[in-house]
C-alpha positions as CSV (number, residue, x, y, z in Angstrom):
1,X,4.3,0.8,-28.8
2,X,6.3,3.2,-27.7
3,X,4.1,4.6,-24.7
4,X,3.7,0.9,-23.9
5,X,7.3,0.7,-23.0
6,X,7.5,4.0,-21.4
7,X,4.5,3.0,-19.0
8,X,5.9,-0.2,-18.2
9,X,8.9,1.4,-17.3
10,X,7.2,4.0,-15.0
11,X,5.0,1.2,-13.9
12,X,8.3,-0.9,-12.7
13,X,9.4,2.4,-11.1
14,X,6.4,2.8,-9.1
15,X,6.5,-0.8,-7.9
16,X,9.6,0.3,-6.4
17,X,8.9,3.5,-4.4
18,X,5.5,1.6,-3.5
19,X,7.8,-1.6,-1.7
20,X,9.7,0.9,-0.2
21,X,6.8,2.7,1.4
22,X,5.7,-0.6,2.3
23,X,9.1,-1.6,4.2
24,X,8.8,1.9,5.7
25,X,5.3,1.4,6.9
26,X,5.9,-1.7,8.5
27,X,9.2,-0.5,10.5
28,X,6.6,2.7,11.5
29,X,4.2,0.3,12.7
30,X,6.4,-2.2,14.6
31,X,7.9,0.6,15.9
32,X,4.7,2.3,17.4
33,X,3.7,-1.2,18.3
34,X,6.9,-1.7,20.2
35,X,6.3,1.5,23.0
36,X,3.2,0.1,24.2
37,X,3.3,-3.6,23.9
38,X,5.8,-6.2,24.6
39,X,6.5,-8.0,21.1
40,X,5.9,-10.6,20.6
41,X,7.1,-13.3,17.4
42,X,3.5,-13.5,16.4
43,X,2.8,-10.2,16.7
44,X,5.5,-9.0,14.8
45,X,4.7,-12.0,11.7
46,X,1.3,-10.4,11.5
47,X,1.9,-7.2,11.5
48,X,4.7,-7.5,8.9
49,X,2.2,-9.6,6.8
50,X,-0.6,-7.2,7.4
51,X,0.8,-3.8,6.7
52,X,3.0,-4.6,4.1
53,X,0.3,-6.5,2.1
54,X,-2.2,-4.1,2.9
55,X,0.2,-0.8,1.7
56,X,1.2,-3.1,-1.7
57,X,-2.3,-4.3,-2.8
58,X,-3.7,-0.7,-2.3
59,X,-0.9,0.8,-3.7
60,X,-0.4,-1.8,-6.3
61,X,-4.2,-1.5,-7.8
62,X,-3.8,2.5,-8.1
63,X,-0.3,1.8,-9.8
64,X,-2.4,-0.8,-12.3
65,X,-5.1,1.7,-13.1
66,X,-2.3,4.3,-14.0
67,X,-0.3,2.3,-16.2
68,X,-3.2,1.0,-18.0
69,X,-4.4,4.7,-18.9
70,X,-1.0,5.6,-19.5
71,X,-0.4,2.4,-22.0
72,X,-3.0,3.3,-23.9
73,X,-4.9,-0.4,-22.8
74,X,-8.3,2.1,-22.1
75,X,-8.4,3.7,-25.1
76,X,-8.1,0.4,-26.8
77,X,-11.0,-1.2,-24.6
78,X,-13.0,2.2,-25.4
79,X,-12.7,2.0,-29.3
80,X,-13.9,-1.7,-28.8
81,X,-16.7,-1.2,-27.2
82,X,-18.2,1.7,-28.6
83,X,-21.1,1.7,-31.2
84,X,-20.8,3.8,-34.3
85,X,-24.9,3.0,-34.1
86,X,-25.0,1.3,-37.0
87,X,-25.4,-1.8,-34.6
88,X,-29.3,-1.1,-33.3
C-alpha cells in the first residue's frame, strides 16, 4: 500500500511537469506559427487545442503505463493470470 501512494504521488508530479511542457509547446508552436503567418483567432483555438491535447494524451499514456508498473497494478494482473498448470 505503501508504493501505491508513493506512485500516485509521482504520478500527480508527472502530470505536472507533463502540463507544463504542454503550455510550453503550445507558446513554441504559436510562436513559430506567428513569423510566417498572420494569426488568426481560429488558428490560434486550434493550434492551442491541437498541441496541447496532443503533448498531454501522449504524454499522459506513458505517465499511466509507469505508474501502473510502479504501483504494483502489473504484478497483480500477472499473478492473476498466470497458470500454476494445474488448470489443463
Amino acid at each position: 500500500m505503501k508504493d501505491r501512494a508513493a506512485a500516485m504521488a509521482e504520478f500527480k508530479r508527472m502530470l505536472i511537469w507533463i502540463a507544463i511542457a504542454a503550455v510550453l509547446m503550445v507558446i513554441g508552436a504559436l510562436w513559430y506559427l506567428s513569423l510566417y503567418t498572420e494569426m488568426r483567432l481560429s488558428l490560434v483555438l486550434a493550434t492551442i487545442g491541437g498541441v496541447f491535447l496532443s503533448v498531454l494524451l501522449g504524454c499522459g499514456l506513458f505517465a499511466a503505463a509507469f505508474f501502473s508498473d510502479k504501483s504494483g497494478h502489473d504484478q497483480s494482473v500477472t499473478d492473476a493470470t498466470s497458470h500454476s498448470g494445474d488448470d489443463r
